[in-house]
N, C-alpha and C positions, 0 to 999 in steps of 0.2 A: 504494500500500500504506500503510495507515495505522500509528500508532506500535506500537499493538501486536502488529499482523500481522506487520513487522516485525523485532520481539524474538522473538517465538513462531517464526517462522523462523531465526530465529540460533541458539536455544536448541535445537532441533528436533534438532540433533548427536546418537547417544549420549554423547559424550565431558561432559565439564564445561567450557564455552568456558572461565570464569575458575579454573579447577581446585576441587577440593575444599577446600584449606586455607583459613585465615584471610588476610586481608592483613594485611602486616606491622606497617605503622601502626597498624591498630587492634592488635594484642598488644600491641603498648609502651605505647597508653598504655590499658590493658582495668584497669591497677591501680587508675586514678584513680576506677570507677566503685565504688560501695557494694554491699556483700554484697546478695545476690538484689536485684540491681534491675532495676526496670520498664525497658526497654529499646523504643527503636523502631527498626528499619533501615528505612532510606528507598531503594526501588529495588533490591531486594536480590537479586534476581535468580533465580540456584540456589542460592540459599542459604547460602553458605559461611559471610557472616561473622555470622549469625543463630543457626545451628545451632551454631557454636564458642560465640557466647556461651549460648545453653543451655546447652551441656552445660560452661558454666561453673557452671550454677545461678542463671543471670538467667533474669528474667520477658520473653520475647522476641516482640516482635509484625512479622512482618516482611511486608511491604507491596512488590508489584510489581503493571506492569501485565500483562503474559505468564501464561498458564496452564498454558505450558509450564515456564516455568520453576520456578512455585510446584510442580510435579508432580514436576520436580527435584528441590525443597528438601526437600520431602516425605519424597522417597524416602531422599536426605541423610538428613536428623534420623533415619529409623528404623533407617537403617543404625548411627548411634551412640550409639542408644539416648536421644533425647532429644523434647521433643516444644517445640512453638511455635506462638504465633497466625499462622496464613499468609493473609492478605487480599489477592486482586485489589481493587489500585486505579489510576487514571487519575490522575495528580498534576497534572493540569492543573484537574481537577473535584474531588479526591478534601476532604473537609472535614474540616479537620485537629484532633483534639481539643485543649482548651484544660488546660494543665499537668498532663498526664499524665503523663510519661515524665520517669526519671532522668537518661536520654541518650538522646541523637539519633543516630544512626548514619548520614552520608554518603560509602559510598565510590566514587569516581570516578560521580557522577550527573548526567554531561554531557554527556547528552540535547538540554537544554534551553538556547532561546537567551534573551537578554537579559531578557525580558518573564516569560517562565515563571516563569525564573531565581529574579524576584526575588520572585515568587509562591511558589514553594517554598522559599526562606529565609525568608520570613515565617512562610510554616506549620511551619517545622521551631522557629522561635522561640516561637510559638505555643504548640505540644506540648510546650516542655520545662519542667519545674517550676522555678522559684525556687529558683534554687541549685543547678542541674544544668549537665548539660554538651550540648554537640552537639561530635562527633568528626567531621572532616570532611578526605576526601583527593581531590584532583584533580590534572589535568593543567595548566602551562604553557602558556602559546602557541608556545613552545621544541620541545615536544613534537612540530609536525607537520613539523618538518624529522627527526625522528627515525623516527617511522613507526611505533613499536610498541604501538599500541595508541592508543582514547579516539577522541575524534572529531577528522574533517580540518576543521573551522570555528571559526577563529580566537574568533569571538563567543561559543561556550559553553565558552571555557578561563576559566584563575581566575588573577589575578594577587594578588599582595601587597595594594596598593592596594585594588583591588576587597573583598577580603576585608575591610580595615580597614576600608571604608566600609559595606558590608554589614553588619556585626555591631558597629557604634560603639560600640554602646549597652550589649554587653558588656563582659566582662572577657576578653580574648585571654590566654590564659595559654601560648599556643604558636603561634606564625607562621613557619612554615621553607619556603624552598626549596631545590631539593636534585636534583642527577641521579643518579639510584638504579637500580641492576638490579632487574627485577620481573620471577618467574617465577610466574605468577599463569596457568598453563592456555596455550592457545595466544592467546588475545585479550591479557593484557599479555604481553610478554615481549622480555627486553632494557633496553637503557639506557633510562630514562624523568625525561622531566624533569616535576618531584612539587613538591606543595609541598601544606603540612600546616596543617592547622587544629585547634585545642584552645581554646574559648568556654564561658566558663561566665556563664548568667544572671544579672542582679541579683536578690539577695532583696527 
């Protein structure tokens, strides 16, 4: 089964695997971003945290590769009255534009192992303007002794380290770890060991 088939089957529930609300990370730090801005969610699934920042009043383009899921988010935004760019894309192929976006939105996108990985930090560095941010939350390697949720392969968790080395070239204006309850649907839910990212570009 390939990556999409996949997700499209996970997604395929009626329920909302990762529930409807936001994650919590991104609310804390949703101040940081500028009145209506261009917005990208990376892997965004059903939509949750795409449709919350619409119907913040952000310009929101949110990006998955599932069509089930985009039919989700769909149905999301119209349930609360909001609307948003929803593109299937393949982040392995997908060509990421060059400083578009106010923010980058990554939450828990650990799909991907080492190589992908570092393909899609680039593109998400790519896409975001001079002076913007990428908002990014993941899992610990701590995580798979816990079980609730993210993936069982050590290779695509995120350490401290990793993150400082990946994003050097920014400004880290937030690097936490952190074991937190997550009641995020049936997919997180429970104690989870988290660790938080907040980068904003060089102008």
């Amino acid at each position: 089964m390939n990556h999409a088939s996949q997700w499209n089957a996970r997604f395929a529930a009626e329920d909302y695997v990762f529930g409807t609300e936001p994650n919590l990370f991104l609310t804390q730090q949703a101040e940081q971003l500028p009145t209506e801005a261009k917005v990208l969610c990376v892997a965004d699934g059903e939509g949750r945290n795409g449709v919350w920042l619409a119907a913040l009043g952000h310009d929101v383009t949110s990006i998955d590769i599932a069509e089930v899921g985009l039919a989700k988010a769909r149905k999301l935004a119209q349930e609360r009255g909001v609307s948003l760019d929803l593109q299937q894309a393949d982040l392995a192929t997908w060509d990421w534009p060059e400083g578009c976006f106010d923010a980058v939105v990554a939450i828990f996108i650990q799909f991907a192992a080492s190589s992908l990985r570092t393909r899609i930090f680039a593109g998400m560095q790519r896409a975001t303007r001079p002076g913007g941010l990428i908002l990014l939350q993941g899992y610990r390697p701590e995580q798979i002794a816990y079980g609730t949720g993210g993936p069982g392969m050590p290779d695509n968790l995120y350490t401290e380290d990793m993150l400082r080395e990946a994003f050097a070239d920014w400004k880290i204006e937030h690097l936490a770890s952190h074991d937190s309850i997550l009641e995020e649907g049936r997919g997180h839910s429970g104690i989870s060991a988290l660790i938080d990212l907040v980068a904003r570009k060089p102008v």
